[in-house]
Structure formats: structure tokens, C-alpha cells
C-alpha positions in Angstrom: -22.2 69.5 -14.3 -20.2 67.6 -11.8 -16.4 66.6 -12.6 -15.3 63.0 -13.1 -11.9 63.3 -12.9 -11.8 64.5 -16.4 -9.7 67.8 -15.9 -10.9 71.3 -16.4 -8.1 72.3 -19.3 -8.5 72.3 -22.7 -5.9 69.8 -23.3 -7.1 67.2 -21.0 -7.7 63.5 -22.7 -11.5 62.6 -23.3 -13.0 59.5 -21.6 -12.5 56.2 -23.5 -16.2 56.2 -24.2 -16.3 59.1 -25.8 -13.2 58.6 -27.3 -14.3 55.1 -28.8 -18.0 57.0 -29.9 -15.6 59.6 -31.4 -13.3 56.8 -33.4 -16.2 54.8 -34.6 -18.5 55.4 -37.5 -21.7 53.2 -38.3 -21.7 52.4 -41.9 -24.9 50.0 -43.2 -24.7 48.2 -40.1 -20.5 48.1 -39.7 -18.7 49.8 -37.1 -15.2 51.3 -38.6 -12.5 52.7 -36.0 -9.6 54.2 -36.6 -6.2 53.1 -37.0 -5.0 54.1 -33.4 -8.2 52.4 -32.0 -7.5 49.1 -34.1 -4.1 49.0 -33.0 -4.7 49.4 -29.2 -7.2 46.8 -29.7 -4.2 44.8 -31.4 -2.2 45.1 -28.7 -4.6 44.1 -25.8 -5.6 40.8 -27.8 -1.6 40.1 -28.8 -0.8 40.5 -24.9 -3.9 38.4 -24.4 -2.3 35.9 -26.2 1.4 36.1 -25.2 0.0 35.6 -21.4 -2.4 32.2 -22.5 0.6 31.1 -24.2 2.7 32.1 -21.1 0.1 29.8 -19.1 0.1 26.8 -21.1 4.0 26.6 -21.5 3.6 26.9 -17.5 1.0 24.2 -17.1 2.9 21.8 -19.6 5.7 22.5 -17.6 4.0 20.9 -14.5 2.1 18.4 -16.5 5.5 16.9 -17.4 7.1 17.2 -14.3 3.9 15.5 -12.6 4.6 12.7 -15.4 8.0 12.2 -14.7 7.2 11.7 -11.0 4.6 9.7 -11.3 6.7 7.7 -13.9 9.3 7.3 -11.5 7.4 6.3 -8.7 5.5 3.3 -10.9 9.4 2.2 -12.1 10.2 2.2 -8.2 6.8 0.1 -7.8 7.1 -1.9 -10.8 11.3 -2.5 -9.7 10.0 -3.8 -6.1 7.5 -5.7 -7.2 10.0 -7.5 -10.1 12.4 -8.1 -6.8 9.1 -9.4 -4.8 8.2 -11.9 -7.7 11.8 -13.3 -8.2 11.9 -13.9 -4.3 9.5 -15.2 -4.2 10.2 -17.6 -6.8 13.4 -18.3 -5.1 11.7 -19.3 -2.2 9.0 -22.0 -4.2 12.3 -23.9 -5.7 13.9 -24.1 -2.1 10.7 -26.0 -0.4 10.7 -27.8 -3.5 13.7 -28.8 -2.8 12.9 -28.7 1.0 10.3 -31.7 -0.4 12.2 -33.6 -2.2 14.8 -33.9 1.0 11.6 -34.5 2.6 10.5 -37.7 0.7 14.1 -38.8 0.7 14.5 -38.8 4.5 11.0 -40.6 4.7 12.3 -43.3 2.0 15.5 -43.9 4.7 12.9 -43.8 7.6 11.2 -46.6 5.6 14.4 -48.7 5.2 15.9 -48.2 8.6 12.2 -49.7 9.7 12.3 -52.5 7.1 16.0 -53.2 8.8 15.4 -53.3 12.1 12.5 -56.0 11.5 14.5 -57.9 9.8 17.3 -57.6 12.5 14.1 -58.3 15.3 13.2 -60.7 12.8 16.6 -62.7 12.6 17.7 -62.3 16.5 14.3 -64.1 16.6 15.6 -66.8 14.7 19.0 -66.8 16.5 17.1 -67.3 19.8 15.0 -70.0 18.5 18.4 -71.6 17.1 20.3 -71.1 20.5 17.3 -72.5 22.5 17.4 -75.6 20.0 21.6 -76.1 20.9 21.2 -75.5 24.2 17.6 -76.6 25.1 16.9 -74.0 27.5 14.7 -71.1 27.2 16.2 -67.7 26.0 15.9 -65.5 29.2 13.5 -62.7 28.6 14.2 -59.5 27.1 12.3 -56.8 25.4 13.3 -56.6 22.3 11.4 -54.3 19.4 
């Protein structure tokens, strides 16, 4: 028979297979091992554990450092937009304001209008009065 790696010398170690068919008795359908078997078994499904509990602490480490930056980076947006807004609203009260100066220099455009009929209006009159005193003609001007 060929060798597969097992050793030639009587105190070489048996393959795990035949170590596990050696440890392990089939009683009314149960398999029983022995103590050493169990407790290598133990230890593989402990270290199994240890290293998933390694991995989650690892990816609840980078779940909350993703939270905190994208937590950050919604404060920064929310900050800007909260400066945008109150800029904005700055700049609605100055052209109401801008408005109101508006509809003020229109009301002065309005009177300086109604005035200078009424000073057409009375150099009019004052012409009509000269041309009565005098009885000539008012020379002619443009006046508007």
C-alpha cells in the first residue's frame, strides 16, 4: 500500500478520519466522542465565535464612523442651507423696502407734476393778467 504522508513508525499520529472513526461510537442512532474529541470541537466553534464577534465589533465600528460622517455632512448641508434661507429672507425685506421707496418716489413724481401744472397753470394766468394791464400780446414762449 502506498504512503500518504502518514509515517512508517509506530508512534506516528493516525489520520483525523480514522482518528474521529476511532473516538466515535454509534449507540441507537447517537454518535458519542470522546472527551478530547469534544473539546477540540469546543475550541474550533469558541474561535469560530471570538472571530464573528471580532467582525461585527469591526463592522459596527465602520457603521458608526460612516454615521458620524454622513451626520456631519447633513449638519454642514442643513447649516448652509439655514444661512441660504435667512439670506434670502434678508434680501425679500430689502426690495420690500426697495418698494416702498419705490411708491414713495412715484407719490413725489406725482406732486412735482401736479406743481408744475399749477405753476403752467398760474404763469398762464399772469400772462393773461399782464396782456390785460398792458394790452399787448405776451411774446411767445414755450412754456410746458
Amino acid at each position: 500500500m502506498a504512503d500518504r504522508g502518514r509515517g512508517t513508525s509506530r508512534h506516528s499520529q493516525p489520520s483525523s478520519r480514522a482518528a474521529s472513526a476511532a473516538s466515535s461510537h454509534s449507540i441507537q442512532g447517537r454518535i458519542t466522542m470522546d472527551s478530547t474529541s469534544l473539546g477540540r470541537i469546543e475550541n474550533a466553534l469558541n474561535n469560530m465565535v471570538r472571530q464573528i464577534a471580532g467582525r461585527i465589533q469591526q463592522l459596527d465600528e465602520l457603521i458608526d464612523a460612516s454615521t458620524e460622517r454622513v451626520s456631519r455632512a447633513a449638519a454642514n448641508t442643513i447649516n448652509g442651507a439655514d444661512a441660504e434661507i435667512e439670506r434670502a429672507k434678508k434680501l425679500v425685506a430689502r426690495l420690500d423696502e426697495l418698494e416702498e421707496e419705490m411708491e414713495e418716489v412715484k407719490n413725489v413724481c406725482k406732486k412735482i407734476k401736479a406743481l408744475r401744472q399749477r405753476c403752467d397753470q398760474a404763469g398762464g394766468r399772469m400772462d393773461q393778467i399782464a396782456v390785460a394791464r398792458s394790452g399787448k400780446p405776451p411774446p411767445t414762449s414755450s412754456r410746458r
